[in-house]
VEXLUMGU-824826 format. One record per atom (N, C-alpha, C): x, y, z; residue in three letters; atom name. Coordinates in pm, whole numbers. Each point is the difference from the previous one (the first is absolute). Layout:
BEGIN
x->X y->Y z->Z aa->ALA at->CA
...
This chain:
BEGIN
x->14361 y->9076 z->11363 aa->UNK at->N
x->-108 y->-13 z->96 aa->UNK at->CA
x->48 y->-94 z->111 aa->UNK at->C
x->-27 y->34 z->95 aa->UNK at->N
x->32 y->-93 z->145 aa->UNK at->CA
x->-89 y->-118 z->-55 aa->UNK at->C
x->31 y->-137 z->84 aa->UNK at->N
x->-34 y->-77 z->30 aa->UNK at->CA
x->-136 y->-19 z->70 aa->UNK at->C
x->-54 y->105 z->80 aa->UNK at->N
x->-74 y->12 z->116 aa->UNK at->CA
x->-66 y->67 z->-123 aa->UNK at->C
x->-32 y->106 z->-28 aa->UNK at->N
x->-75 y->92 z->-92 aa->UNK at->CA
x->-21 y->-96 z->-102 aa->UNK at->C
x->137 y->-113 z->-51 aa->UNK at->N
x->-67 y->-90 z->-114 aa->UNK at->CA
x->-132 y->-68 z->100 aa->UNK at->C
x->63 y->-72 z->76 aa->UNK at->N
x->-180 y->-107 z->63 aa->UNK at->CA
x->-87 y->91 z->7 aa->UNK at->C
x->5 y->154 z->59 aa->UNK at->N
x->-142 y->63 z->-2 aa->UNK at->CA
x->-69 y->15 z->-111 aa->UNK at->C
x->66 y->21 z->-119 aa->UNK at->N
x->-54 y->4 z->-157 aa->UNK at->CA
x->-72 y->-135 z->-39 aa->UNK at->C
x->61 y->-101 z->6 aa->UNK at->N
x->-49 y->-81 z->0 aa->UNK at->CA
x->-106 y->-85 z->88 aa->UNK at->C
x->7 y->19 z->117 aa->UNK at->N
x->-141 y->4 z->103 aa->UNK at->CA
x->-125 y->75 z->-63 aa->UNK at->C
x->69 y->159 z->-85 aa->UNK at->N
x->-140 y->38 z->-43 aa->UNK at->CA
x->-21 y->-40 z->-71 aa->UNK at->C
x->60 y->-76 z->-91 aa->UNK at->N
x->-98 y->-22 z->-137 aa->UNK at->CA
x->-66 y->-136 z->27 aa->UNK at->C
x->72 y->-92 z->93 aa->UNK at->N
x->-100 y->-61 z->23 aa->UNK at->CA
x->-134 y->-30 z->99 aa->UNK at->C
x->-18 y->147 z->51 aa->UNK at->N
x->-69 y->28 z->74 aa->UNK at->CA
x->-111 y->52 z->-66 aa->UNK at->C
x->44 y->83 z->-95 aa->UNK at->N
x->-38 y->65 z->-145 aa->UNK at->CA
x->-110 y->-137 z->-76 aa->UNK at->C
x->76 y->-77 z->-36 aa->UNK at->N
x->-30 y->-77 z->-74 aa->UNK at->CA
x->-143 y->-144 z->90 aa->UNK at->C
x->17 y->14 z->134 aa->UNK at->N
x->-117 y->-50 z->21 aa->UNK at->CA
x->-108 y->78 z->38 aa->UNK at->C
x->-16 y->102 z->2 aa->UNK at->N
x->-108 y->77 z->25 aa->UNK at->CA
x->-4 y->40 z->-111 aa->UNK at->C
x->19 y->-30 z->-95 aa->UNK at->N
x->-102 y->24 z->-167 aa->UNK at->CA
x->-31 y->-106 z->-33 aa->UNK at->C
x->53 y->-141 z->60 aa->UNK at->N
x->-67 y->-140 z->-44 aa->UNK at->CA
x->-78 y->24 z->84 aa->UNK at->C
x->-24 y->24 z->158 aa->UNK at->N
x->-135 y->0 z->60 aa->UNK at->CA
x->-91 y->69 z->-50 aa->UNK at->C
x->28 y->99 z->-21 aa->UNK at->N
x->-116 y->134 z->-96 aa->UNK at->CA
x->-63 y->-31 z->-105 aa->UNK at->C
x->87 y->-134 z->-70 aa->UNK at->N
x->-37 y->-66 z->-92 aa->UNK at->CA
x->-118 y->-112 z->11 aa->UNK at->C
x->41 y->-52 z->76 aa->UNK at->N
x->-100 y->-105 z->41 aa->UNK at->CA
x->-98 y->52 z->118 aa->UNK at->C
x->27 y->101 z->37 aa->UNK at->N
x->-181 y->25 z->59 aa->UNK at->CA
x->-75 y->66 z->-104 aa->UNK at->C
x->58 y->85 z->-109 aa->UNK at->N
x->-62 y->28 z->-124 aa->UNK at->CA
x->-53 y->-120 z->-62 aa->UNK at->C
x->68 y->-88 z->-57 aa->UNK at->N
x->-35 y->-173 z->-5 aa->UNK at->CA
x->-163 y->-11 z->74 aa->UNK at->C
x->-17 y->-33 z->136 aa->UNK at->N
x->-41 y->-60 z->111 aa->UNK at->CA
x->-159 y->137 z->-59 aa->UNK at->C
x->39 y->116 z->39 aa->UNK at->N
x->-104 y->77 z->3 aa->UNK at->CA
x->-100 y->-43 z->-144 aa->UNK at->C
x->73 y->-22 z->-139 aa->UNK at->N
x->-55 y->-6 z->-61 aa->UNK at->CA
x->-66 y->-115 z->-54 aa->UNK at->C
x->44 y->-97 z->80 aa->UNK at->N
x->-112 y->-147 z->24 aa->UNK at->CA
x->-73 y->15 z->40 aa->UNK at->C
x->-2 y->44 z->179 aa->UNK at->N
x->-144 y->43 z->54 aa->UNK at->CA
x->-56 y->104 z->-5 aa->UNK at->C
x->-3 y->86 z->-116 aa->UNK at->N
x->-63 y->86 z->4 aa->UNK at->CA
x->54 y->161 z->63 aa->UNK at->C
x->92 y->-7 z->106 aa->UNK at->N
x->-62 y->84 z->88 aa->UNK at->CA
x->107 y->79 z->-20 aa->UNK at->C
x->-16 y->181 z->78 aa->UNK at->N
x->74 y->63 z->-4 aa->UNK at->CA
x->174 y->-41 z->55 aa->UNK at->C
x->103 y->144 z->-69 aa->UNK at->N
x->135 y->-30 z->85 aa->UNK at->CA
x->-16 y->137 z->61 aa->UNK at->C
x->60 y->27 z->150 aa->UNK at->N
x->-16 y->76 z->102 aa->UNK at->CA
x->184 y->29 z->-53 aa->UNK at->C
x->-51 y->155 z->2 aa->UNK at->N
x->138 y->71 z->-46 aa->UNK at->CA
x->49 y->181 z->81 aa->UNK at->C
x->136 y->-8 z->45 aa->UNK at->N
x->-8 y->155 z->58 aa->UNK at->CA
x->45 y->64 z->-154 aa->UNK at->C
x->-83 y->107 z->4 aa->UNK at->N
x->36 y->123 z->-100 aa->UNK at->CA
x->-62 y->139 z->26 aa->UNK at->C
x->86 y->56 z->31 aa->UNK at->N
x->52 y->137 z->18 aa->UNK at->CA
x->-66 y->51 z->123 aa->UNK at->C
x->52 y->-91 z->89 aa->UNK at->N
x->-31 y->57 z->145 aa->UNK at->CA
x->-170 y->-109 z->51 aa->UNK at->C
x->-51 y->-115 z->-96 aa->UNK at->N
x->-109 y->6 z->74 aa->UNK at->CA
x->-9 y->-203 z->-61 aa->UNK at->C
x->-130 y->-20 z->56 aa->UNK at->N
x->31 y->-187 z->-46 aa->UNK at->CA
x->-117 y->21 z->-113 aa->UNK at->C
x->9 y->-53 z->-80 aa->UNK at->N
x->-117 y->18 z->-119 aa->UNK at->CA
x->-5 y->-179 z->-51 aa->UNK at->C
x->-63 y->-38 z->-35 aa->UNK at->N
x->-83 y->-127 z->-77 aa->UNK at->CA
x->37 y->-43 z->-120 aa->UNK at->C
x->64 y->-33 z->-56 aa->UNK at->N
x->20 y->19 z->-158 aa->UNK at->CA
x->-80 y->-101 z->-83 aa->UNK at->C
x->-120 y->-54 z->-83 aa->UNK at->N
x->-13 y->-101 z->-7 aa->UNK at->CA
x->85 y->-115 z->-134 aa->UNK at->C
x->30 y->-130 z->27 aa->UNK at->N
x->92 y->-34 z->-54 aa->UNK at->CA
x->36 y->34 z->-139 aa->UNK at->C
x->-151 y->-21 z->-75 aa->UNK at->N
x->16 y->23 z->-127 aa->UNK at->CA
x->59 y->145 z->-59 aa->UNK at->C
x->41 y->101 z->101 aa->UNK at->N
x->35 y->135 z->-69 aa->UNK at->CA
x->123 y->13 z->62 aa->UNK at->C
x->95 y->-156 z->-10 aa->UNK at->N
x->126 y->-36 z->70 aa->UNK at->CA
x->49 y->-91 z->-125 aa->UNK at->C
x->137 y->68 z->-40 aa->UNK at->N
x->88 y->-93 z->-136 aa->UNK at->CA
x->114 y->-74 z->68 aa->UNK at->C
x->57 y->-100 z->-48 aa->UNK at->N
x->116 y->-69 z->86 aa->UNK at->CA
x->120 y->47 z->-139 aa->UNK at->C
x->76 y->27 z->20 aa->UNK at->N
x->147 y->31 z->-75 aa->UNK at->CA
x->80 y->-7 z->29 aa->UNK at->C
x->99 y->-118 z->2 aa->UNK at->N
x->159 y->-36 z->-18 aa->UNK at->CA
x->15 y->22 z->161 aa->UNK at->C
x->-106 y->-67 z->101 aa->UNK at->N
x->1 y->-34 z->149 aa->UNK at->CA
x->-59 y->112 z->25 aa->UNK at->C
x->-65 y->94 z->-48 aa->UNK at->N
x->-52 y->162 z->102 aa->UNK at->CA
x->-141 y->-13 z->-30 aa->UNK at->C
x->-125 y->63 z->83 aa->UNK at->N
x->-73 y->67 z->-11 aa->UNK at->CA
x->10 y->119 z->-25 aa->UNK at->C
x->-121 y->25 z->-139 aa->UNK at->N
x->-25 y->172 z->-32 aa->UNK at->CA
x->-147 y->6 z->25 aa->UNK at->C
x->-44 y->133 z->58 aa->UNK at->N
x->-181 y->29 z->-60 aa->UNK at->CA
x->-4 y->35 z->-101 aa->UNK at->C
x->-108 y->-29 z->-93 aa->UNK at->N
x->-11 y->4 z->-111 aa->UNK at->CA
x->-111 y->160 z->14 aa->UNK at->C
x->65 y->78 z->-50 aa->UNK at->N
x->-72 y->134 z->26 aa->UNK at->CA
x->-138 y->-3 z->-154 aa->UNK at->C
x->-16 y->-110 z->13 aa->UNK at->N
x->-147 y->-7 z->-135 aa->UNK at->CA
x->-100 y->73 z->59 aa->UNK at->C
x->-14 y->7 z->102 aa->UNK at->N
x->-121 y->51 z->70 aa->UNK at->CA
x->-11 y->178 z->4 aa->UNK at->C
């Protein structure tokens, strides 16, 4: 692997790796105050509310209970 292609690999993962700690902690944040997380899925912005939101090993999942 080049050198150049190595830093881009590594740029992503840690690019990777803070946007699932943020995702993390507005999941966090939402579920103190209550309130929904604002999410795009599949073409449109939908509401999710926190509690039907799991945190796992840095990711958000919906919890399809519903």
């Amino acid at each position: 692997m080049t050198e150049k292609k190595m830093k881009n690999t590594l740029l992503s993962a840690k690019v990777d790796a803070a946007f699932r700690q943020a995702a993390s902690k507005v999941v966090q944040r939402a579920k103190q105050t209550g309130t929904p997380v604002v999410v795009w899925e599949k073409g449109h912005v939908k509401e999710v509310p926190a509690d039907q939101l799991e945190l796992t090993a840095g990711e958000t999942k919906q919890n399809d209970s519903e």
